[in-house]
C-alpha positions as a printed NumPy array, in Angstrom:
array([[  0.   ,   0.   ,   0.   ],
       [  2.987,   2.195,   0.545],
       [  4.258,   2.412,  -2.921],
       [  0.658,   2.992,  -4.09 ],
       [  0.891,   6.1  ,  -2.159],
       [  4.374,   7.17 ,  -3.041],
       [  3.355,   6.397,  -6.844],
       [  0.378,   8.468,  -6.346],
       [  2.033,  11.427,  -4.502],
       [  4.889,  11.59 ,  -7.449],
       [  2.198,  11.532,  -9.959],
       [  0.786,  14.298,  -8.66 ],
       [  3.827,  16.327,  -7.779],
       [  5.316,  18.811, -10.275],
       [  8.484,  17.425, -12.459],
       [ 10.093,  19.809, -11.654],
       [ 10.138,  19.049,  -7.805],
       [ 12.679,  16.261,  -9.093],
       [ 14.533,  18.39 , -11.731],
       [ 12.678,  17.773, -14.748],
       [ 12.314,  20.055, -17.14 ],
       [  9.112,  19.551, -17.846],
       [  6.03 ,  20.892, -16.878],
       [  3.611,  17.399, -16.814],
       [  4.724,  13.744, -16.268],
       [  4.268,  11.735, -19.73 ],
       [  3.892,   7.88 , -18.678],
       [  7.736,   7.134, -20.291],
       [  8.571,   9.622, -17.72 ],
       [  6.967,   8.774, -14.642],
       [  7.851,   4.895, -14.992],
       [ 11.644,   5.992, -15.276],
       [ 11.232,   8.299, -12.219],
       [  9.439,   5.204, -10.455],
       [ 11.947,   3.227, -10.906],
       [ 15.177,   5.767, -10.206],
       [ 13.315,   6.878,  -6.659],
       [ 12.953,   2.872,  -5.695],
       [  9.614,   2.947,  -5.249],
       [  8.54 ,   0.516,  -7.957],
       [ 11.942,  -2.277,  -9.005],
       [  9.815,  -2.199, -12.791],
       [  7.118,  -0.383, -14.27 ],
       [  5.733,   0.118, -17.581],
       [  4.66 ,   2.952, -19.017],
       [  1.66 ,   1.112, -20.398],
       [  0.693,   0.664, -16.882],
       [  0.417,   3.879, -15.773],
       [ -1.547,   5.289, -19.145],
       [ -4.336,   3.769, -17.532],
       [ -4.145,   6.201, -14.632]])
């Protein structure tokens, strides 16, 4: 249930909160952000297009 929450509160979060210059997570971008912050070992983006 933890990582649902940390997913959730990094989808929600600006990208630029975690230095990326961009100003709304694509899915590419939030699986690879997932996946750098440990929150999630693998994701795919086609996952998270459904949310």
């Amino acid at each position: 249930m933890e990582q649902v929450i940390e997913l959730f509160t990094l989808a929600y979060s600006a990208p630029e909160d975690y230095g990326q210059p961009i100003s709304h997570w694509t899915a590419r971008e939030l699986a690879d952000e997932i996946t750098k912050k440990e929150i999630i070992e693998r994701i795919s983006s086609v996952m998270l297009e459904d949310y």
